[in-house]
C-alpha positions as a Markdown table, in Angstrom:
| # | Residue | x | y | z |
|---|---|---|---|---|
| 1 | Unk | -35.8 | -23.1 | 5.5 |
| 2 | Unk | -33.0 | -21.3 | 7.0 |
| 3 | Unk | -30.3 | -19.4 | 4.7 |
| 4 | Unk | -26.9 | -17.9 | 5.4 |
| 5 | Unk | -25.9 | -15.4 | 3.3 |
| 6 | Unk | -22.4 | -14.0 | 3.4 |
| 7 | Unk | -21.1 | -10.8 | 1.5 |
| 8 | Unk | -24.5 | -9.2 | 2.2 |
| 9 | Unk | -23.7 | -5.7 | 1.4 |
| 10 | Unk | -22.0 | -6.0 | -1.9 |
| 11 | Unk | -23.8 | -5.8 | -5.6 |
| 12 | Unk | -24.7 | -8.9 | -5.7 |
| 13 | Unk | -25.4 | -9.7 | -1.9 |
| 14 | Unk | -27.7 | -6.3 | -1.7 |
| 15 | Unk | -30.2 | -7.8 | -4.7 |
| 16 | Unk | -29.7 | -11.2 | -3.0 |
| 17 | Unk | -31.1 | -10.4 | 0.2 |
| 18 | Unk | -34.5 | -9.5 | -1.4 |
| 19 | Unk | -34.4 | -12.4 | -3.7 |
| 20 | Unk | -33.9 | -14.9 | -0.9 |
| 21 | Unk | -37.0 | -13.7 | 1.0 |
| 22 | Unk | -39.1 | -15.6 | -1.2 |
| 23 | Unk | -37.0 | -18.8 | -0.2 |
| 24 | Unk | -36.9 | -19.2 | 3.6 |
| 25 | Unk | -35.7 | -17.2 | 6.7 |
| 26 | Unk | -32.4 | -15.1 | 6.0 |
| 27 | Unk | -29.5 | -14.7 | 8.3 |
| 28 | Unk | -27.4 | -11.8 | 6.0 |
| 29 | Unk | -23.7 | -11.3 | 7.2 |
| 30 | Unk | -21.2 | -8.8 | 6.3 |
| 31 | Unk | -17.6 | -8.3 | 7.3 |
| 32 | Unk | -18.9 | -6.5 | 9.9 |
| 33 | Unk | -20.7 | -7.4 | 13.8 |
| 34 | Unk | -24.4 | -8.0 | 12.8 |
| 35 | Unk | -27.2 | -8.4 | 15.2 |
| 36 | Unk | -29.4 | -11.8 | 14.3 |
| 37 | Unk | -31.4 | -14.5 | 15.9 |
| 38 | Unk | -28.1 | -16.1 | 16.8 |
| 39 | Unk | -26.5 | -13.5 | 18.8 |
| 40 | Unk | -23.6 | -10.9 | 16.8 |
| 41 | Unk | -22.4 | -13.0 | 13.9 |
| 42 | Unk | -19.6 | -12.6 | 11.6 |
| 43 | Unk | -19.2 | -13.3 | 7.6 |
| 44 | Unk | -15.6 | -12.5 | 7.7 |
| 45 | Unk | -13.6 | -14.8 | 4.9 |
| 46 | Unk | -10.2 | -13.4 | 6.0 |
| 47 | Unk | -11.6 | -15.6 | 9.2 |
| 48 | Unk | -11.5 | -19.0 | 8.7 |
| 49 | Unk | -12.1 | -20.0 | 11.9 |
| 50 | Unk | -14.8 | -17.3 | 13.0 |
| 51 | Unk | -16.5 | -18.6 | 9.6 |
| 52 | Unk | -17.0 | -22.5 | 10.1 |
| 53 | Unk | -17.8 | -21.4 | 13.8 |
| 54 | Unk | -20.5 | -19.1 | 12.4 |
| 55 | Unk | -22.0 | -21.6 | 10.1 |
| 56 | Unk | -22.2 | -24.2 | 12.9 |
| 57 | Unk | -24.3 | -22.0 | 15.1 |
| 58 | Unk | -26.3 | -20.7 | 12.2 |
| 59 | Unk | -26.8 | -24.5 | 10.9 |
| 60 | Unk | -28.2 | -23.4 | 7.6 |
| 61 | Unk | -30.1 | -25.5 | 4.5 |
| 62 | Unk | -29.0 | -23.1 | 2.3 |
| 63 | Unk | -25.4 | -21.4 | 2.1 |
| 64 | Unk | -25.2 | -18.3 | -0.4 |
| 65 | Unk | -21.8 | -16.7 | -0.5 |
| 66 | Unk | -21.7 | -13.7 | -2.6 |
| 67 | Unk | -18.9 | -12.1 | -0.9 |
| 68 | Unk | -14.9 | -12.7 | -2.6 |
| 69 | Unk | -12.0 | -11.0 | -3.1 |
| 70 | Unk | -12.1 | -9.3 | -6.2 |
| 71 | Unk | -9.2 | -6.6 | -6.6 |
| 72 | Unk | -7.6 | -8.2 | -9.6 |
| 73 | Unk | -4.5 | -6.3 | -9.2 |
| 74 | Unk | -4.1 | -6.1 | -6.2 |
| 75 | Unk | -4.3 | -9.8 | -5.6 |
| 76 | Unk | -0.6 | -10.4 | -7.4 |
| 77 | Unk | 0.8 | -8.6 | -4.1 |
| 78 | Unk | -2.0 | -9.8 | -1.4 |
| 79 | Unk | -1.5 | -13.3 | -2.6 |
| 80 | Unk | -2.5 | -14.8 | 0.8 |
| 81 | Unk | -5.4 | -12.6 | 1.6 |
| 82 | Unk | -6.8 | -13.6 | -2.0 |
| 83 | Unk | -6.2 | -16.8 | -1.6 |
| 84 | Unk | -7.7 | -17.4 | 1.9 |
| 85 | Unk | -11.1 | -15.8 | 0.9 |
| 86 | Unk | -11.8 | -17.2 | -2.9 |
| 87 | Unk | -10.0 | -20.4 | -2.0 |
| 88 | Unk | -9.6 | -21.6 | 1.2 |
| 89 | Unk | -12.9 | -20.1 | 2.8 |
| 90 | Unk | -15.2 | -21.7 | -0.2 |
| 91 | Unk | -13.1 | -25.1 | 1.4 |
| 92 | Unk | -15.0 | -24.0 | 4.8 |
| 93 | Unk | -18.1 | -23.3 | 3.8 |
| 94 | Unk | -18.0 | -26.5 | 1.3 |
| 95 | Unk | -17.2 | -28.6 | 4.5 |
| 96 | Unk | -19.9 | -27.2 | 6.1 |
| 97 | Unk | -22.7 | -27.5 | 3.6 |
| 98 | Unk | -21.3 | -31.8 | 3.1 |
| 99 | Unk | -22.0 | -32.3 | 7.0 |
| 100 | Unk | -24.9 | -30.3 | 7.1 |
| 101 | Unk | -26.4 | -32.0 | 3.7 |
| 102 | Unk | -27.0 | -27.9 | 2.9 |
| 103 | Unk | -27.0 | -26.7 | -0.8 |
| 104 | Unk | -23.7 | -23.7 | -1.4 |
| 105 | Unk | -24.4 | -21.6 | -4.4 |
| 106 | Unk | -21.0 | -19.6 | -5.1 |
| 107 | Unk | -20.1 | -17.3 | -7.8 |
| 108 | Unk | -17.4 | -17.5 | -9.8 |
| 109 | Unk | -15.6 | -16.1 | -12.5 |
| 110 | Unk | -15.0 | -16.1 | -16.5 |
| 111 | Unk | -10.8 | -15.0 | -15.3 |
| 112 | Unk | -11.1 | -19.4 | -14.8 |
| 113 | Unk | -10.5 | -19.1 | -18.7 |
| 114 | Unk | -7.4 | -18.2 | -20.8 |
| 115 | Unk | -8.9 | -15.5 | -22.8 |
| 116 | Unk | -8.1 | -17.1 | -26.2 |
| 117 | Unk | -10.1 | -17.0 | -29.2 |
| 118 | Unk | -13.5 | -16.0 | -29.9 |
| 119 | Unk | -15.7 | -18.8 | -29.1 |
| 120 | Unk | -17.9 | -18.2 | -25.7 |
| 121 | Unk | -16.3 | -20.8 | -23.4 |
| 122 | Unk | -18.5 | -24.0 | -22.2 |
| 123 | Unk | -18.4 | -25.3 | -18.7 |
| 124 | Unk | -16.5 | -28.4 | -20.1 |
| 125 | Unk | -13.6 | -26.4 | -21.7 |
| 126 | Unk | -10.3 | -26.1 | -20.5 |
| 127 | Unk | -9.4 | -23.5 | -18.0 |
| 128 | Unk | -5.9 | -21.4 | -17.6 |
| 129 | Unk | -6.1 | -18.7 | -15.4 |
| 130 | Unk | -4.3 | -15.5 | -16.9 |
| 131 | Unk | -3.8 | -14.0 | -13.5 |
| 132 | Unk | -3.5 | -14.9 | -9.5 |
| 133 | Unk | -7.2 | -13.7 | -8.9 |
| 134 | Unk | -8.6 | -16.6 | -11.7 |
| 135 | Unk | -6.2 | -19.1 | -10.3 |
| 136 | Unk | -7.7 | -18.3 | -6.4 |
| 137 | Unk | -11.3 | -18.6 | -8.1 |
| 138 | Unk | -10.5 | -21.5 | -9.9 |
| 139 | Unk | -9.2 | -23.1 | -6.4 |
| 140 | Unk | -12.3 | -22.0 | -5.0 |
| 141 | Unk | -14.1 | -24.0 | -7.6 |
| 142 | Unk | -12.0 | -27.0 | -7.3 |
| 143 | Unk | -12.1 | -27.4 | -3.8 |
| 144 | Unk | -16.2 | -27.0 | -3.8 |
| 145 | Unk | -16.6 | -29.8 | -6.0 |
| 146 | Unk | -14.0 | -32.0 | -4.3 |
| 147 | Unk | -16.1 | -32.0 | -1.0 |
| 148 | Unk | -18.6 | -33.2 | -2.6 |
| 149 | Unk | -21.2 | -31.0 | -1.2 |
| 150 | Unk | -24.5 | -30.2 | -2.8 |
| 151 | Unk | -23.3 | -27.2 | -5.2 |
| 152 | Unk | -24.7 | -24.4 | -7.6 |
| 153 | Unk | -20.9 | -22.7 | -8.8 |
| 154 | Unk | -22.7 | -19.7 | -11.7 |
| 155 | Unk | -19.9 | -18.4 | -13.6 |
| 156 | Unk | -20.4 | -14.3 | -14.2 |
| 157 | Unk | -18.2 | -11.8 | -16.2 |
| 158 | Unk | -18.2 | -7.8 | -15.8 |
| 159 | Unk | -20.6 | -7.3 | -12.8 |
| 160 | Unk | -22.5 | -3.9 | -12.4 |
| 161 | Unk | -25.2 | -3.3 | -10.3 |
| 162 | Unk | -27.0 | 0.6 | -9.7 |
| 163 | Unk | -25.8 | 1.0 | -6.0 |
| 164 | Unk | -22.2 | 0.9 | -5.6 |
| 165 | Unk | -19.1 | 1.7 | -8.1 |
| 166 | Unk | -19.4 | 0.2 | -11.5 |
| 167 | Unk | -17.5 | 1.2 | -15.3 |
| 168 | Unk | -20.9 | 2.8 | -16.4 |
| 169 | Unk | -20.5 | 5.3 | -13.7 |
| 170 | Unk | -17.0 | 5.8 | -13.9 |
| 171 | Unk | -17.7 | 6.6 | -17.8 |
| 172 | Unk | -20.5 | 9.2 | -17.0 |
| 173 | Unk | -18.3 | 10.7 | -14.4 |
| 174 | Unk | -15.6 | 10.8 | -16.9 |
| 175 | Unk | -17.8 | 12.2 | -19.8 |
| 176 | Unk | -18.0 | 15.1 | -17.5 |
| 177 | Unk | -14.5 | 16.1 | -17.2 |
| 178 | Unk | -12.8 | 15.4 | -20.0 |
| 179 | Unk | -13.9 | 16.4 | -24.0 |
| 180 | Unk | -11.8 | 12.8 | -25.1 |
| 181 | Unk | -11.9 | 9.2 | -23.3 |
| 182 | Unk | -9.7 | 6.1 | -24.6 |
| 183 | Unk | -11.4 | 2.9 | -23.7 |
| 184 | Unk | -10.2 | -1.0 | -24.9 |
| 185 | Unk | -11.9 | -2.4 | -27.6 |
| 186 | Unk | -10.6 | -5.5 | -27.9 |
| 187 | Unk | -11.6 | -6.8 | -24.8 |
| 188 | Unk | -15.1 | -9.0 | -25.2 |
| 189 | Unk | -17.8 | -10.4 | -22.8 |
| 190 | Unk | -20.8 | -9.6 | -21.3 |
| 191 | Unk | -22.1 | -7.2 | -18.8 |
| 192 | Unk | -24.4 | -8.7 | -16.0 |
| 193 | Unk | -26.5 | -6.9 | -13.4 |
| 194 | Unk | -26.2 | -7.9 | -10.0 |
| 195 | Unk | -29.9 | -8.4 | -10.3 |
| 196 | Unk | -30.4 | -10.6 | -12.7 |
| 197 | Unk | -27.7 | -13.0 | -11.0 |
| 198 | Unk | -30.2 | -12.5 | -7.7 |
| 199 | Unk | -33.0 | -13.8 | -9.4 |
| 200 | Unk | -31.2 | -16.5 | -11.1 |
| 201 | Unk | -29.6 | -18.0 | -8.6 |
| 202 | Unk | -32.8 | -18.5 | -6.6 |
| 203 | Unk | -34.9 | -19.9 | -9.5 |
| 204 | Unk | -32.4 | -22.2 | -10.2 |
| 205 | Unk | -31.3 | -23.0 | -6.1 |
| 206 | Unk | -35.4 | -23.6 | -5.9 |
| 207 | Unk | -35.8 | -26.4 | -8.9 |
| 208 | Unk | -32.0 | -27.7 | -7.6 |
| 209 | Unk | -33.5 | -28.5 | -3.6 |
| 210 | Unk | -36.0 | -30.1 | -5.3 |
| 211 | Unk | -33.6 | -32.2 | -7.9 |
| 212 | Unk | -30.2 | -32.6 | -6.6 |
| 213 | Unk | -29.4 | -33.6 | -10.1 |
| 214 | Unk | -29.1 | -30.2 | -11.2 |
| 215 | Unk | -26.2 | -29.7 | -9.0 |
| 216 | Unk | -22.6 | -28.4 | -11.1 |
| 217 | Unk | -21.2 | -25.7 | -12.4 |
| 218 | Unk | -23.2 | -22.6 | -14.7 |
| 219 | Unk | -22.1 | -20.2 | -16.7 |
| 220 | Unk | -24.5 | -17.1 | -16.0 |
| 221 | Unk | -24.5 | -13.6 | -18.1 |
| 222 | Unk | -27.2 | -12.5 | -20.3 |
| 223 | Unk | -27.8 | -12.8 | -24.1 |
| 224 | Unk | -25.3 | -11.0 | -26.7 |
| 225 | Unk | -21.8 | -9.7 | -26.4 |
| 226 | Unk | -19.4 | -6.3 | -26.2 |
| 227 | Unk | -16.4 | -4.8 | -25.8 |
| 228 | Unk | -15.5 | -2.1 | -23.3 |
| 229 | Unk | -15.4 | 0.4 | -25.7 |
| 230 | Unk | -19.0 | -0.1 | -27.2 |
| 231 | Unk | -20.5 | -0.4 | -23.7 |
| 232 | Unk | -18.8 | 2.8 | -22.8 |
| 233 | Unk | -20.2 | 4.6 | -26.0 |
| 234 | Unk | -23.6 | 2.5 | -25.5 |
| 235 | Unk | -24.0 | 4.5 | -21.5 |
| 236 | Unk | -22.5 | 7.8 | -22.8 |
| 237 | Unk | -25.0 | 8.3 | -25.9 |
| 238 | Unk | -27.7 | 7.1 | -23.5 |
| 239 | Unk | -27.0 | 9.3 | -21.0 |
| 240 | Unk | -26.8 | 12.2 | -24.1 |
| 241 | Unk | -30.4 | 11.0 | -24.8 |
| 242 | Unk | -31.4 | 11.6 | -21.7 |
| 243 | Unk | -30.6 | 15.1 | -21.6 |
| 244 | Unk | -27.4 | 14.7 | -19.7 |
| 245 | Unk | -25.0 | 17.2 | -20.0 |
| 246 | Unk | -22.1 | 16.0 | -21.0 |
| 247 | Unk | -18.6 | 17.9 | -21.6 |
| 248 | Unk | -16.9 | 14.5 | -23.9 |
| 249 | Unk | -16.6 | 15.3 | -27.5 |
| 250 | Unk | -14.6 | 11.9 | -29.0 |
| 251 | Unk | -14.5 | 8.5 | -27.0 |
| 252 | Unk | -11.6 | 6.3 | -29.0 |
| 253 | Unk | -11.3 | 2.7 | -29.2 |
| 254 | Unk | -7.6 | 1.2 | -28.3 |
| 255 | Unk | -6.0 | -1.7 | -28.1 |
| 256 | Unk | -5.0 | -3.6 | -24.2 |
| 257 | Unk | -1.5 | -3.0 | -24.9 |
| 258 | Unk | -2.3 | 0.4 | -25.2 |
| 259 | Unk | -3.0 | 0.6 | -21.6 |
| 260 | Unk | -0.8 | -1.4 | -20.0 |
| 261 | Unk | -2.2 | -3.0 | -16.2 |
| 262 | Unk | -0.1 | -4.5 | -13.5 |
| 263 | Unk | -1.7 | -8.0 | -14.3 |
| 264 | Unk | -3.0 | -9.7 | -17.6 |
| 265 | Unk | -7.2 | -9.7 | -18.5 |
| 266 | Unk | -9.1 | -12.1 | -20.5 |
| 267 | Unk | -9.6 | -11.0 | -24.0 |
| 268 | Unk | -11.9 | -13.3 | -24.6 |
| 269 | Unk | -14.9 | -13.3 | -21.6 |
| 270 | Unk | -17.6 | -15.0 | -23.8 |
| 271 | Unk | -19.6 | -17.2 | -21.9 |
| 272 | Unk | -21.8 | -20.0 | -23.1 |
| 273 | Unk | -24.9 | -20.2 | -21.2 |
| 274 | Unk | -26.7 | -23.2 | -23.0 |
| 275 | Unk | -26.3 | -25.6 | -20.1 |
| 276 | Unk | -27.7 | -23.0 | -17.7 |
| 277 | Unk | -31.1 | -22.2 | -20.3 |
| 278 | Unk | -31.5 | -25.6 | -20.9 |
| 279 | Unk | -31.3 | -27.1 | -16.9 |
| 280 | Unk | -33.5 | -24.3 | -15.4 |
| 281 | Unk | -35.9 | -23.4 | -18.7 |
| 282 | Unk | -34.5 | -20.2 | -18.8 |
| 283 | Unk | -34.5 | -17.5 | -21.8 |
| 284 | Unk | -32.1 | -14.5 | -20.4 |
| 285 | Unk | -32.2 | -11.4 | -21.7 |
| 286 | Unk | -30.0 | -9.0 | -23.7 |
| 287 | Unk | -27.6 | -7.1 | -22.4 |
| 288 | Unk | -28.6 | -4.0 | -22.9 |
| 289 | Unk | -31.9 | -4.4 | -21.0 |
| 290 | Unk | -30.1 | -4.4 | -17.7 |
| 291 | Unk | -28.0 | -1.7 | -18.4 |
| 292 | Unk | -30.7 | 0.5 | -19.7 |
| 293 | Unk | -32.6 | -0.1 | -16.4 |
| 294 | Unk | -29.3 | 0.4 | -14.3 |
| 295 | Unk | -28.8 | 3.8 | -16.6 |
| 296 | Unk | -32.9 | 5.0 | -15.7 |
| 297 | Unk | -32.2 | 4.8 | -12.3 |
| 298 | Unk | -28.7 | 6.5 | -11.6 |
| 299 | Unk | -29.8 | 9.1 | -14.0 |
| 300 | Unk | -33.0 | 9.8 | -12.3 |
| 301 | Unk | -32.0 | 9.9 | -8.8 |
């Protein structure tokens, strides 16, 4: 089987290009010129264009985009540039995977939701985007399932993985320089390594090739729930644990208006995974198992 992956060198393309190995042959794109079977090939979603071209040459079974615009802020000013890659360029490769009679698996996002309450949302509730970046995902979304391509859409909230930038790192860093840290506690959800949405993805794009059934939309983060503020305390004690040295003496919870943001967040990022355990026979695991093993290795490099 072939397979295109696109956003190959972010979190969650890294672990997915050892994860798809087990699937079929892997053609593993980045913005960038790389060198494959096909000649230099392109995952550019800025590049509409250059990206239907590219998935007509590669002719895949199996599209996997992992790649998105994800600068949350940033995407009240760069409206068009957010738009064209969560939006318009999951149109594309949507298209694409309908003539081709290929499976897409996309990511998505819990910013599809309003934030409100305390319930973890289900894939049937309403969504109301709080910000430009969940409206562009949400399009994204929309315009997958209106091709009416063969789809596997996993919604995911607070993405870390061990290589690259992530808010665990940026609280260790922190914990170095400065004896007090203020960190928002009234913020909820669920922090997901980019691992376990590797290995998820392909159990469940394995069972859906076989069942076409399965097809739709998941919610995807592991068991439990926490707020910024007891993650961050969560990695800083661990890292203490670990013999760490560490120069932070207080870390204080506030509140989101205390630390105000050029665009709104979800208070609420609860996500119900039910649908997902109950499709694919999965049990996922708790949080703070993928964060401990992100923590052993950063700590111990």
């Amino acid at each position: 089987m072939k397979i295109l992956l696109l956003g190959k060198d972010g979190q969650v393309g890294w672990e997915l290009q050892r994860a798809l190995l087990v699937v079929g042959k892997v053609v593993a794109l980045s913005r960038q010129p790389v060198s494959t079977p096909y000649g230099k090939l392109i995952g550019d979603l800025s590049d509409l264009d250059g990206l239907r071209e590219t998935i007509r040459v590669v002719a895949p079974d199996l599209i996997v985009n992992a790649a998105a615009y994800t600068a949350v802020d940033k995407a009240e000013s760069e409206r068009e540039q957010a738009r064209t890659v969560n939006a318009l360029a999951s149109q594309v490769m949507a298209e694409e995977a309908k003539r081709l009679d290929a499976l897409l698996v996309h990511y998505s996002t819990d910013y599809v939701f309003s934030g409100s309450g305390s319930n973890a949302w289900r894939e049937i509730d309403s969504v109301s985007p709080v910000n430009y970046y969940g409206e562009t995902k949400l399009e994204g979304e929309q315009l997958i399932v209106a091709s009416g391509c063969k789809h596997l859409i996993f919604r995911t909230s607070w993405v870390y993985a061990a290589r690259g930038n992530n808010f665990a790192k940026t609280m260790l860093r922190l914990a170095k320089e400065r004896e007090t840290l203020s960190v928002i506690a009234d913020q909820v959800g669920v922090p997901t390594s980019a691992e376990l949405l590797a290995d998820i993805a392909v159990h469940a794009l394995q069972k859906t090739l076989a069942d076409s059934r399965l097809c739709g939309i998941y919610h995807l983060v592991p068991a439990g729930e926490t707020s910024w503020y007891e993650y961050a305390t969560y990695v800083i004690d661990f890292a203490r644990r670990s013999g760490e040295s560490l120069h932070v003496k207080a870390v204080n919870p506030i509140m989101t208006t205390e630390y105000p943001t050029p665009t709104s967040r979800p208070l609420n990022s609860r996500l119900n995974t039910e649908k997902l355990s109950d499709a694919f026979s999965l049990q996922l695991p708790e949080w703070k198992v993928g964060v401990t093993r992100m923590l052993m290795e950063i700590l111990n490099k």
